[in-house]
C-alpha positions as CSV (number, residue, x, y, z in Angstrom):
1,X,171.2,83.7,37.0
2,X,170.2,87.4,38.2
3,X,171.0,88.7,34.9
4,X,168.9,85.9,33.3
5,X,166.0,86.1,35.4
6,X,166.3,90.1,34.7
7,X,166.2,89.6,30.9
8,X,163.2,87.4,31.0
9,X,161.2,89.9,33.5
10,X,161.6,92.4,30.8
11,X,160.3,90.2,28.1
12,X,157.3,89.4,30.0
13,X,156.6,92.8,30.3
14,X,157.4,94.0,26.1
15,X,155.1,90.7,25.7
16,X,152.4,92.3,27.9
17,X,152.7,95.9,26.9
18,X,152.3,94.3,23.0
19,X,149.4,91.9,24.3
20,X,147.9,95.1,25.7
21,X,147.3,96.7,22.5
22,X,144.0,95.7,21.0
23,X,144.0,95.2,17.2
24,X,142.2,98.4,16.5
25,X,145.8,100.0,18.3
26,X,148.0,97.9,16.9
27,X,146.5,98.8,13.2
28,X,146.0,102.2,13.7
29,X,149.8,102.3,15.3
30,X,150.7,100.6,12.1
31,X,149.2,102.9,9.9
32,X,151.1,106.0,11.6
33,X,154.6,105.1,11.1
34,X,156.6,105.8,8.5
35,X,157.0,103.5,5.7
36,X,160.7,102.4,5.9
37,X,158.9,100.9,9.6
38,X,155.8,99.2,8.1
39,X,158.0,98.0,5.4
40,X,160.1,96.5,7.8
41,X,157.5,95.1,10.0
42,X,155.6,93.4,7.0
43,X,159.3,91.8,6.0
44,X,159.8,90.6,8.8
45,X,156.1,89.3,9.2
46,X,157.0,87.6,6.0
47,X,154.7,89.6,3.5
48,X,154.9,88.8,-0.1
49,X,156.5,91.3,-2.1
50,X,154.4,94.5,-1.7
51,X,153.6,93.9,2.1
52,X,150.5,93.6,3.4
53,X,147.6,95.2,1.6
54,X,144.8,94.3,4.3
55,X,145.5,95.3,7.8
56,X,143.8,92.4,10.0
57,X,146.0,90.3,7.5
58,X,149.1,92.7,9.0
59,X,147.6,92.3,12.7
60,X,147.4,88.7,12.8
61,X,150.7,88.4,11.2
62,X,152.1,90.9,13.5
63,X,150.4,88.6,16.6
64,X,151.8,85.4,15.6
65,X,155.4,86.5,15.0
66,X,155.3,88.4,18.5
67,X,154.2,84.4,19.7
68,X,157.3,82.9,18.0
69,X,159.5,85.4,18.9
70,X,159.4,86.0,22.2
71,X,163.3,84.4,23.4
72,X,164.5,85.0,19.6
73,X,164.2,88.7,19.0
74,X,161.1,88.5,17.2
75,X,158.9,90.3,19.6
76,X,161.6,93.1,20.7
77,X,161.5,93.9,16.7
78,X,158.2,94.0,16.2
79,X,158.1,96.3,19.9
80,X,161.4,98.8,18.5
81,X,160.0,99.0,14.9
82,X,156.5,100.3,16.3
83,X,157.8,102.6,19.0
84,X,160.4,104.1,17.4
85,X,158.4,107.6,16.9
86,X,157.7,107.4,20.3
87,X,161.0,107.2,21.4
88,X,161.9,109.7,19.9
89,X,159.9,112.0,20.8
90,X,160.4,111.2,24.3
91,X,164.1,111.4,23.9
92,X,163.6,114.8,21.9
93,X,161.0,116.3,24.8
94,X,163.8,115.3,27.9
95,X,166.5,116.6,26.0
96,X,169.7,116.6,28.6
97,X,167.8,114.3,30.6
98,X,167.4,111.6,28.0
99,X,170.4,109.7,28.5
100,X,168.8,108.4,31.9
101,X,165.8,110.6,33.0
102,X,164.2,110.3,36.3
103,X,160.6,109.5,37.1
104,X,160.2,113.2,37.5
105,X,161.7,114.0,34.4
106,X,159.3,111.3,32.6
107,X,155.9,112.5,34.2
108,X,156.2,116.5,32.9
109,X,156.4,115.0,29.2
110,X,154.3,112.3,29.6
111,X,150.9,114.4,28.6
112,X,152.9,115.6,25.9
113,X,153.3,111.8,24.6
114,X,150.5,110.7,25.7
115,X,148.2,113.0,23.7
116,X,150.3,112.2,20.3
117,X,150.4,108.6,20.4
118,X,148.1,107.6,23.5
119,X,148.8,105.2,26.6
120,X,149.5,102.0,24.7
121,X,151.9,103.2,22.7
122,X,153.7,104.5,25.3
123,X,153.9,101.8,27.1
124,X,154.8,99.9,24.3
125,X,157.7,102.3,23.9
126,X,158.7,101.7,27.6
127,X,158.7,98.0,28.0
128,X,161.0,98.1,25.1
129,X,163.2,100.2,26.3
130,X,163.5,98.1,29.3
131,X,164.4,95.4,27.2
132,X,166.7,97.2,25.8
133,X,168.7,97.5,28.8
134,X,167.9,101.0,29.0
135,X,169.9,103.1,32.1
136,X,166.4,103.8,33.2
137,X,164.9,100.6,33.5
138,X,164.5,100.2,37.0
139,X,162.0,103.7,36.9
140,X,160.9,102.1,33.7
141,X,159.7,99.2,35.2
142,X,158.3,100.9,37.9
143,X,156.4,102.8,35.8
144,X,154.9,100.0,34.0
145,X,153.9,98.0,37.3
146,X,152.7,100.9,39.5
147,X,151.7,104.3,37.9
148,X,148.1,105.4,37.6
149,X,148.3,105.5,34.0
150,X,150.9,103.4,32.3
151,X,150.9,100.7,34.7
152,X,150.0,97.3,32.8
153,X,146.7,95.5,32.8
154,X,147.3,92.4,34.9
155,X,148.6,89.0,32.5
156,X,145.7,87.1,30.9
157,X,145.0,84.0,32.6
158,X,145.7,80.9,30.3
159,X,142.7,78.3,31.5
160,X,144.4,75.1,31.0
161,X,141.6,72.3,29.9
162,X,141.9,68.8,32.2
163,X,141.1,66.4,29.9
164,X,138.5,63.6,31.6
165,X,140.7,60.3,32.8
166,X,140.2,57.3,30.1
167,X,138.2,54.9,31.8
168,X,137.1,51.6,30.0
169,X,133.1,49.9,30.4
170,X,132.7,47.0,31.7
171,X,132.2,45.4,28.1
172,X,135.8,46.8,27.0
173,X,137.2,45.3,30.7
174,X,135.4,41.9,30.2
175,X,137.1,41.9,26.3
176,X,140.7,42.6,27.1
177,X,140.3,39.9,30.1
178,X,139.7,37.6,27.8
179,X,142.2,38.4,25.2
180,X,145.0,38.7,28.6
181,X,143.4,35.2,29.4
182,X,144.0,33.4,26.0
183,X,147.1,34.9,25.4
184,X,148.0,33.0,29.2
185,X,146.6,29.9,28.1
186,X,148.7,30.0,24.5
187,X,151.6,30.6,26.6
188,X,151.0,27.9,28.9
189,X,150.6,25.5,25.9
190,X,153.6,26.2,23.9
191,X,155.7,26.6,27.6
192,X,153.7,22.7,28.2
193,X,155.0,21.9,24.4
194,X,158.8,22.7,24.6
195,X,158.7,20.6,28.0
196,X,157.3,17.4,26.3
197,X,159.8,17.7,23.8
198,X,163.1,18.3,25.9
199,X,161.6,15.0,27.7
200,X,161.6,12.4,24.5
């Protein structure tokens, strides 16, 4: 149950770090990668042959598959595909360290990242390494909850509408008395019928 509850905690934080990027980020992150990536994210998007040629289309695409594909592998795609550069770069700037770097190690190259592909990228590149199962998740994820500049904007709060209880007027009330009342007095009449004729 532990590891379960672990692998959900780590979605809900790819899902915010991704939800974090405004759609200005998220295009201008597309529009970096390499092509082999934003061919792969418009595939997967399901782009017609070609990909995407407008990149709101891209963006909205890119939002609504992250939606679907948050317990399916959707979202953790979408996350790797984007923050692959990244990643690389970190893993290339901590060197020996990479394997499983301390929060030391992470803070003397995080300038470094952070003036190449900015803070939401990076985070982006972090909450998917957590849910990748990375051997540094647990600094990861404190990282993403508590430092001064990665840690994640709180969740959006979804306002859930109450809907207004159905109540009837008192011309609907008196109506479907009625109809209750005649369907009584049918049933009394037929029930008054069968008994007259079991008595012949």
């Amino acid at each position: 149950m532990s590891q379960l509850k672990n692998r959900l905690s780590a979605l809900t934080l790819l899902d915010r770090a991704f939800n974090a990027l405004t759609d200005d980020e998220l295009a201008a992150l597309v529009a970096s990668l390499p092509d082999d990536h934003r061919e792969a994210i418009d595939e997967a998007c399901g782009a017609k042959e070609g990909g995407f040629t407008d990149a709101a289309a891209r963006t909205l695409a890119m939002r609504a598959h992250a939606a679907r594909g948050r317990m399916n592998g959707g979202l953790e795609q979408l996350a790797t595909l984007a923050a692959d550069p990244c990643l690389a770069k970190c893993i290339e700037l901590l060197g020996d360290n990479s394997d499983n770097p301390s929060h030391d190690n992470f803070q003397e190259i995080a300038p470094a990242l952070v003036k190449e592909f900015g803070v939401p990228t990076v985070r982006l590149m972090l909450a998917s390494s957590v849910a990748g199962e990375a051997a540094a998740s647990a600094m990861l994820i404190d990282v993403l909850k508590h430092d001064d500049v990665f840690a994640l904007p709180p969740a959006a709060k979804v306002e859930v509408e109450v809907l207004p209880a159905r109540t009837a007027d008192e011309d609907t009330k008196a109506k479907r008395k009625a109809v209750k009342e005649r369907k009584q007095a049918e049933a009394a009449a037929r029930r008054a019928q069968q008994q007259a004729a079991r008595h012949r």
